[in-house]
C-alpha positions in Angstrom: 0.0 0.0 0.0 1.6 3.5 -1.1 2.1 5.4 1.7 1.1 9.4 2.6 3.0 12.0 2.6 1.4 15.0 4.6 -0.7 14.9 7.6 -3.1 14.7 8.8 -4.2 11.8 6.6 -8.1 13.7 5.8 -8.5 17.1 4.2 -11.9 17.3 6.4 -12.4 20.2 9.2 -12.7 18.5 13.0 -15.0 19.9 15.1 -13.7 22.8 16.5 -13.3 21.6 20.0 -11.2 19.0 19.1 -8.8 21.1 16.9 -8.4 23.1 20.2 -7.6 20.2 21.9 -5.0 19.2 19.2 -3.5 22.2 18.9 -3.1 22.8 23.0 -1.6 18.8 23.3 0.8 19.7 20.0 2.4 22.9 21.3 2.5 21.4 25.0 5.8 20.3 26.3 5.1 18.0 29.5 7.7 17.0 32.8 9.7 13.9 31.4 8.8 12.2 34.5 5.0 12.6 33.5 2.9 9.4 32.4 2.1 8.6 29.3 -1.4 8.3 28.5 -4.7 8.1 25.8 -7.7 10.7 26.7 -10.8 10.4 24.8 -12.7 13.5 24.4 -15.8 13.0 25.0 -15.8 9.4 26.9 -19.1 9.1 25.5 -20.4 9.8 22.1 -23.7 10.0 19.6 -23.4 7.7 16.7 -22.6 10.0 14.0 -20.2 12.7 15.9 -16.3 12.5 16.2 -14.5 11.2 19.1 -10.4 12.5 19.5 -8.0 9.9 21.4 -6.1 12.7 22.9 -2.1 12.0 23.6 -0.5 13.1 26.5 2.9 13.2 27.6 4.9 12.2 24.6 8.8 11.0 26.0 11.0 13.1 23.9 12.9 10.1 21.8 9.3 9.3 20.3 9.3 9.0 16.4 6.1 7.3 15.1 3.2 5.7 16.8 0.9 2.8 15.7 -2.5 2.7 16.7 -4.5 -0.6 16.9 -8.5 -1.8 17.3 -8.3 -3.4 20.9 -6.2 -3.4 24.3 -3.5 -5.4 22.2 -1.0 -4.8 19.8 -2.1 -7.1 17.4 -0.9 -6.8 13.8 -3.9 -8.1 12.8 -5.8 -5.1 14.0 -3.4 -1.9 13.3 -5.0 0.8 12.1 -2.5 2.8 10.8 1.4 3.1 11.3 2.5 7.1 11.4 6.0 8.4 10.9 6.9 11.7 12.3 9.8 13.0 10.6 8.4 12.1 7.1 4.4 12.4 7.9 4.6 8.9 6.4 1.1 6.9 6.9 1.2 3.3 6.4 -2.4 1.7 6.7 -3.2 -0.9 8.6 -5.9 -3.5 8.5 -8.0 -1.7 10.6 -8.2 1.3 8.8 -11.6 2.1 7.6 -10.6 6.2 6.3 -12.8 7.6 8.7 -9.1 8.0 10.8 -7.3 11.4 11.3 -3.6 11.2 13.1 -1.8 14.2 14.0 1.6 15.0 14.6 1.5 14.5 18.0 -0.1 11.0 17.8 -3.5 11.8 18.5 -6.1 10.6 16.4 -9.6 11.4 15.2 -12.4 9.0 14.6 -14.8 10.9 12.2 -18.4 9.6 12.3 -18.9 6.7 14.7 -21.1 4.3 14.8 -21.6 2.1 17.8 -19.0 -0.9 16.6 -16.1 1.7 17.2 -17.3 1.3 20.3 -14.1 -0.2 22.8 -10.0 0.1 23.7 -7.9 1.4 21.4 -3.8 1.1 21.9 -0.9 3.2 20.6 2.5 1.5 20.3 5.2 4.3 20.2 8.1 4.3 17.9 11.2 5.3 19.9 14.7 5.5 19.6 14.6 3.9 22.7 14.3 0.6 21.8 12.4 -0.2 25.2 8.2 -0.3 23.6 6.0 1.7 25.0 2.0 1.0 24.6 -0.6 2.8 26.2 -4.6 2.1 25.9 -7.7 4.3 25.6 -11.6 3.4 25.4 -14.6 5.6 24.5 -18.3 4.1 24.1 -20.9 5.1 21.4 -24.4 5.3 21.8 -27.0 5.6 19.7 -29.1 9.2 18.8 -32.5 8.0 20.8 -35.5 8.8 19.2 -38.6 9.9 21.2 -40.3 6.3 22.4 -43.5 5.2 22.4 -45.5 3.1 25.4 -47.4 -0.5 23.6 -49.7 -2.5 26.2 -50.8 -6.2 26.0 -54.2 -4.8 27.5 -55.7 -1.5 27.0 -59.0 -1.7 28.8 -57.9 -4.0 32.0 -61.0 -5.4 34.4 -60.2 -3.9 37.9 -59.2 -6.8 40.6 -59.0 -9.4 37.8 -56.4 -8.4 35.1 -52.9 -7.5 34.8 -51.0 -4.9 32.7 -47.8 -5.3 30.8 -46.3 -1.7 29.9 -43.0 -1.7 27.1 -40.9 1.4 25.9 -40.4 0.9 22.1 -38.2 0.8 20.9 -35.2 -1.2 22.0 -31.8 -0.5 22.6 -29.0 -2.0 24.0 -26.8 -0.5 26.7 -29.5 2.5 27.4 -31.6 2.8 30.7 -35.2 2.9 30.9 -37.4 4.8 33.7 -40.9 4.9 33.7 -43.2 7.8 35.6 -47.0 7.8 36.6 -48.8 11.3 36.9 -45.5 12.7 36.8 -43.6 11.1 39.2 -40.9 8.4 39.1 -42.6 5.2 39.3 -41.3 3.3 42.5 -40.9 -0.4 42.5 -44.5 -1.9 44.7 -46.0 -5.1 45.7 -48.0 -4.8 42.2 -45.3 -3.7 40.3 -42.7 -5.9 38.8 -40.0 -4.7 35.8 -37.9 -6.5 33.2 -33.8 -7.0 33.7 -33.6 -3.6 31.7 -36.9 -2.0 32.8 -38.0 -2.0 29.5 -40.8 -3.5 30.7 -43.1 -3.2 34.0 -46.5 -5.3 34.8 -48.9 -3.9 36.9 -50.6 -7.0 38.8 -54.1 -7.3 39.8 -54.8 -3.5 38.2 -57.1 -1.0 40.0 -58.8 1.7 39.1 -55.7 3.9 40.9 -53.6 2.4 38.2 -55.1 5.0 35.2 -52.0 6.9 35.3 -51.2 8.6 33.1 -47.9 6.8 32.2 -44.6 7.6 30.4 -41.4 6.0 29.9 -38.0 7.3 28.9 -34.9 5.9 27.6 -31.7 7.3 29.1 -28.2 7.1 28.0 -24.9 9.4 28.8 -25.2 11.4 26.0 -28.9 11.8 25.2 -32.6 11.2 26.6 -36.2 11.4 25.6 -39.3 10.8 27.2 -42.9 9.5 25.6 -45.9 10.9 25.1 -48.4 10.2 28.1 -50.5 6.7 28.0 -53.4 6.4 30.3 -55.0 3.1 31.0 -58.8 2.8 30.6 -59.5 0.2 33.3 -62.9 -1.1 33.4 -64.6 -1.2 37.3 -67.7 -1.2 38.8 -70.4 -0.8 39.9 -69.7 -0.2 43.2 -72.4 0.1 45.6 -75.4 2.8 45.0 -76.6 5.3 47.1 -80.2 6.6 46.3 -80.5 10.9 47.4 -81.8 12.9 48.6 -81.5 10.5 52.2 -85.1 11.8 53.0 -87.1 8.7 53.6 -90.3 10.4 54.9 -92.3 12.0 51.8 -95.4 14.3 52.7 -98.9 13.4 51.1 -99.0 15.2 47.8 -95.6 15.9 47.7 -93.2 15.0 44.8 -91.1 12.3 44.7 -87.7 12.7 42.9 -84.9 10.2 43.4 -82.1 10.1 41.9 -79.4 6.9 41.9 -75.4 6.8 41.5 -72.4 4.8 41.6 -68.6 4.6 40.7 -68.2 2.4 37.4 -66.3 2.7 34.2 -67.9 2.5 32.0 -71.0 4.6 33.4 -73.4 2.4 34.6 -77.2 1.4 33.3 -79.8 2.1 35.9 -83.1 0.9 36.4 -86.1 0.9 39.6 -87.6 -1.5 41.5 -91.1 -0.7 43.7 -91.8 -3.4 45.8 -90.0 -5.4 43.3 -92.1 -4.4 40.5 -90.0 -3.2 37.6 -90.5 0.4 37.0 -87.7 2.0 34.6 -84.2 1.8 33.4 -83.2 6.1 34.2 -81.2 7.4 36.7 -83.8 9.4 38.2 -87.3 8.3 39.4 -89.9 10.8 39.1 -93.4 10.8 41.0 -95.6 13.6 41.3 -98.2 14.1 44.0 -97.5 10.9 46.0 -100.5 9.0 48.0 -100.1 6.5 50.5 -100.2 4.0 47.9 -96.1 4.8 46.9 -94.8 4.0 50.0 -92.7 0.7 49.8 -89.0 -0.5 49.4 -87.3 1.7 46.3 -83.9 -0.2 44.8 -81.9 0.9 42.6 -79.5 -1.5 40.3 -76.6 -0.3 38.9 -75.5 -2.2 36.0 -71.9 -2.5 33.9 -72.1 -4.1 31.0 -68.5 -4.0 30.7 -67.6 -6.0 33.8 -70.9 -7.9 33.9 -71.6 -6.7 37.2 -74.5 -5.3 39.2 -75.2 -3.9 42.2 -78.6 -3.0 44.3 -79.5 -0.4 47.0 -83.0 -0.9 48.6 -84.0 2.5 50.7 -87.6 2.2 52.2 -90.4 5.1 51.6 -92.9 6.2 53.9 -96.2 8.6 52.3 -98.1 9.8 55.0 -100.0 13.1 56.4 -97.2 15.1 57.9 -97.9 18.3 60.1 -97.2 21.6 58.6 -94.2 22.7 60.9 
């Protein structure tokens, strides 16, 4: 392979950060005594942006560097071999032209994706002939996109059902928090999650369990949070009360009774007079009651959702009361 003869080995611009970076480690003469060592700036990176293996603390007899895929200087996986004097490049197997070296060793990755993802060693070239090989590691995640909540069970029966909640879509590596009504959603007795927390279940849902829910996916270097999901769980009907509590009706008075109850969906109503069927309304109307309408007044409540029913029975007394 015909080697280069003028670096750095890309003609593109780095982010400007980084050239600051070079240019400060290039023009920076450190203690002999001083460690050698590989900084990557930034640790952690988007897929997609550039990530500089920063050299520090060069020995003076240094005249080329190799850098290599890995914590080992394996041949195999040489990415490039750089000669200072010359600005010779020879390329290794590793190279995939998406590499930058500078003068000072340093080297840019341009556009990472998440298999750069790792160690990466650089073997100096000395006059010395004593090797010297230092390693450096950065980690690359992906650019999250907002996620979404799916459920195996939309419309769950209270005290019968369970709910299983998942943040699409997935990643690897990324953490996953879920919040209800706005607050972070803290592990319960009902409440069990995946490994990851990708997932949560909601056991033996109630009606508390509406939310509204949202999960977010988290990494180092980016998050994002769902649009809200609330949970349309079917209950009911629980146990009716009849108004107004009055159970003494003057003669000739009007009778208005009205029935209600908890239940989702709302519930069906109907009337019972001394178990004669009388209508299916909320509200039971009787003008100018006699004697004749006193008797035991239930209401049934009636969810045709949860196939349940319940009945309150309120006695009513018509009789001559005294004018107060």
């Amino acid at each position: 392979m015909e080697p280069s003869s003028a670096p750095p080995r890309r003609g593109r611009v780095p982010w400007q950060g980084l050239l600051l970076t070079v240019s400060l480690v290039t023009f920076w003469n450190p203690p002999a005594t001083a460690q050698l060592t590989v900084e990557s700036v930034p640790p952690n990176v988007v897929e997609g942006k550039d990530v500089l293996l920063v050299v520090h603390n060069l020995p003076q007899d240094t005249i080329g560097y190799k850098w290599y895929r890995g914590d080992q200087t394996d041949s195999n996986r040489r990415i490039l071999t750089y000669i200072i004097d010359t600005g010779t490049i020879f390329m290794g197997l590793e190279h995939t032209d998406r590499e930058t070296i500078y003068p000072n060793g340093s080297l840019l990755l341009h556009n990472v994706t998440q298999k750069d993802t790792g160690y990466y060693t650089l073997d100096l070239i000395r006059k010395n002939p004593l090797s010297k090989a230092v390693t450096g590691q950065f980690r690359v995640y992906p650019e999250l996109p907002k996620p979404s909540i799916t459920s195996n069970n939309s419309s769950p029966m209270e005290d019968k059902d369970s709910v299983a909640l998942t943040c699409e879509p997935e990643h690897l590596n990324i953490t996953y928090l879920w919040w209800k009504n706005g607050q972070r959603l803290q592990d319960s007795d009902r409440l069990l999650m995946s490994l990851n927390n990708r997932t949560i279940i909601l056991l033996n849902i109630t009606r508390n369990d509406t939310g509204p829910y949202q999960c977010e996916n988290w990494s180092p270097v980016s998050a994002s949070r769902s649009d809200p999901v609330t949970l349309d769980v079917l209950y009911g009907p629980d146990v009716p009360t009849i108004s107004p509590p009055d159970s003494y009706y003057r003669l000739g008075a009007n009778l208005n009774l009205s029935c209600h109850t908890a239940s989702n969906p709302p519930a069906q109503y109907s009337w019972l007079i001394n178990a004669s069927l009388q209508q299916s309304t909320q509200e039971l109307f009787i003008p100018n009651a006699t004697v004749d309408n006193s008797g035991f007044y239930a209401c049934i409540a009636y969810n045709s959702a949860t196939g349940r029913n319940r009945t309150t029975v309120k006695t009513i007394t018509v009789k001559f009361l005294p004018v107060s």
